[in-house]
Residue frames relative to the residue before (quaternion, step in Angstrom):
aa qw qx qy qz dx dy dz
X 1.0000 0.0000 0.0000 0.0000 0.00 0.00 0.00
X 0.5546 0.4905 -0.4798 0.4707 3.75 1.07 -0.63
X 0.5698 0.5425 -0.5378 0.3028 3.74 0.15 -1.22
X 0.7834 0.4686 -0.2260 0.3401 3.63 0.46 -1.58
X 0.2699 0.7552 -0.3834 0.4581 3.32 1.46 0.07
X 0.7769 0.4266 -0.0044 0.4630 2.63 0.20 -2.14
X 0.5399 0.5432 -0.3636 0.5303 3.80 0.53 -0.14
X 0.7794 0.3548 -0.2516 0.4509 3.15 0.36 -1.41
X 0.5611 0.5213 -0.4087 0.4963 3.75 0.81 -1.12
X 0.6951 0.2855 -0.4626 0.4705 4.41 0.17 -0.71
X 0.6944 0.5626 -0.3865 0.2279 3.74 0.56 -0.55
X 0.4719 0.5655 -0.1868 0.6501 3.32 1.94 -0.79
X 0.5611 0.4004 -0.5091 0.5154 4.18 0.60 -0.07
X 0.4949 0.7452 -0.4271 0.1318 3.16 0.51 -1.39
X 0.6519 0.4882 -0.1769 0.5526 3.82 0.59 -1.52
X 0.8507 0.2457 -0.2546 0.3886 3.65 0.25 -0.91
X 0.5888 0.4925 -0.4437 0.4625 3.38 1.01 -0.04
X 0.3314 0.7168 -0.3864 0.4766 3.67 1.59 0.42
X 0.8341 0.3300 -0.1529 0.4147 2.76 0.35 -1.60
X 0.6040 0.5701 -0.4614 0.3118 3.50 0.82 -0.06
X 0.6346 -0.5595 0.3146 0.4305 3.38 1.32 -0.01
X 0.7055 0.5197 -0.2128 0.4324 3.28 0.76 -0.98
X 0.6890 0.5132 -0.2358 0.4541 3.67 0.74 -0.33
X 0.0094 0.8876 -0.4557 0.0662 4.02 0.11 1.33
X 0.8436 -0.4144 0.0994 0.3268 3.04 -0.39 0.37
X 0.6635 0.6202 -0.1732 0.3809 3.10 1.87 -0.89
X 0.5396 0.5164 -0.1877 0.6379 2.56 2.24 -1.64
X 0.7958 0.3645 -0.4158 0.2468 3.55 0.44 -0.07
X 0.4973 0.6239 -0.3649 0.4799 3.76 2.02 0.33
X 0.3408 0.7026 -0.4088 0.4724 3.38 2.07 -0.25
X 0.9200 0.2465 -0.0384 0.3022 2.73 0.09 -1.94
X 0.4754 0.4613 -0.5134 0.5455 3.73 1.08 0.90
X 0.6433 0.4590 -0.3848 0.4769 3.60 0.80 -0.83
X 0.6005 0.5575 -0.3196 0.4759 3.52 1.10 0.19
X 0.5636 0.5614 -0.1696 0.5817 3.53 1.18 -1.18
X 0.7779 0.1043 -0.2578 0.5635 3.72 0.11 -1.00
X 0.3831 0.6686 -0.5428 0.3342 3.83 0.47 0.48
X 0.7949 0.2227 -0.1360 0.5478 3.26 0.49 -1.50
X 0.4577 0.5203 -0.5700 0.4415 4.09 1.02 0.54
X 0.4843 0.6546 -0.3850 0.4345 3.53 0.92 -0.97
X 0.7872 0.3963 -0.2647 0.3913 3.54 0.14 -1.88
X 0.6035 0.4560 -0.4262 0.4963 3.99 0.93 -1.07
X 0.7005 0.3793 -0.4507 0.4029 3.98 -0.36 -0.63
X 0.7456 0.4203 -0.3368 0.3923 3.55 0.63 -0.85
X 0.3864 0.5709 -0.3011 0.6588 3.81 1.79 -0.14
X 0.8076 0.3035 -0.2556 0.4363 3.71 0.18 -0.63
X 0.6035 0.3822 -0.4192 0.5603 3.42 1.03 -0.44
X 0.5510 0.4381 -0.5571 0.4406 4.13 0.43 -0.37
X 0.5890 0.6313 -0.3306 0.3811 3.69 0.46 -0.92
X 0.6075 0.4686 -0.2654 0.5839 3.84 0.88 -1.35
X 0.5328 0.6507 -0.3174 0.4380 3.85 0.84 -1.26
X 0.7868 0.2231 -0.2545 0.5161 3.62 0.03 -1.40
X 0.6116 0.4620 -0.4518 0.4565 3.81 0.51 -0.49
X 0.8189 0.2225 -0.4090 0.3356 3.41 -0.19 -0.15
X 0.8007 0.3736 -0.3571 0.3029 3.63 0.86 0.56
X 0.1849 0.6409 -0.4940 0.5577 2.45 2.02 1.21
X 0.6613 0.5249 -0.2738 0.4606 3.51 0.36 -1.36
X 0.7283 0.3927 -0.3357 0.4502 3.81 0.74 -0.70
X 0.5553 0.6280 -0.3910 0.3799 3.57 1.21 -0.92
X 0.8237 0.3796 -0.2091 0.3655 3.15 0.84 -1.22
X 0.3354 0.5278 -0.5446 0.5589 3.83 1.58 0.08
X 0.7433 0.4707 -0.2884 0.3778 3.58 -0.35 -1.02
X 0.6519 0.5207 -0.2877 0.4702 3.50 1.13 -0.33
X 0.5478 0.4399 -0.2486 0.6668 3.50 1.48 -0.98
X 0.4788 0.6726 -0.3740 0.4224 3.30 0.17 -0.18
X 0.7209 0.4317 -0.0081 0.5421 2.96 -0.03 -1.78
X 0.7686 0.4511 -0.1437 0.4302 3.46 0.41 -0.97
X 0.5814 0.2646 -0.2963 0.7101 4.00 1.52 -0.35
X 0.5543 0.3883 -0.5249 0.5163 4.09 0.50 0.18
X 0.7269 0.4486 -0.3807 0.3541 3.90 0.10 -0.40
X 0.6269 0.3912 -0.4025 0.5404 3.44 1.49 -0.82
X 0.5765 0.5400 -0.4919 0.3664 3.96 0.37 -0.44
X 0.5252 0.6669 -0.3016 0.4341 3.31 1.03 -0.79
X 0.8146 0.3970 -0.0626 0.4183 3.55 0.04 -1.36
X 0.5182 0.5052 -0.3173 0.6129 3.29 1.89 -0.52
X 0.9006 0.0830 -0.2668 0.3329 3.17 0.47 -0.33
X 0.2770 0.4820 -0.6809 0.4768 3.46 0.97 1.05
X 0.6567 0.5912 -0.3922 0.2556 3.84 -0.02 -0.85
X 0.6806 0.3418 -0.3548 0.5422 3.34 1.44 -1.28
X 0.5712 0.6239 -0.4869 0.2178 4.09 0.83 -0.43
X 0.5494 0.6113 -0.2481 0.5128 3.29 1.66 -1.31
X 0.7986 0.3328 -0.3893 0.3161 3.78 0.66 -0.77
């Protein structure tokens, strides 16, 4: 949530660094092609993020898994053995 802060705080300069005079038009396609740069990088950072969570989340089904197949197992070597 800070990053987007920060977005918003360079997008919100934008106008007043207009007004100081110094800031033309070029400097001001710079500075969106900047802005939706680093929006680009967070969503594409958040979707890697969604990425490792959900195959974490699968590793670990597959682990339970594994883990109620081994006890079914042993239940039933246990009842063959009795």
């Amino acid at each position: 949530m800070m990053r987007d802060l920060s977005i918003h705080h360079l997008q919100a300069m934008l106008p007043m660094l207009a007004r100081l005079g110094r800031f033309d038009e070029v400097d001001q396609a710079w500075f969106y092609q900047i802005v939706m740069d680093m929006e680009k990088m967070l969503a594409d950072r958040e979707l890697l993020v969604a990425a490792r969570h959900a195959k974490h989340a699968e590793c670990q089904r597959k682990h339970t898994m594994g883990e109620q197949l081994k006890g079914l197992m042993e239940k039933s070597v246990a009842s063959c053995e009795s």
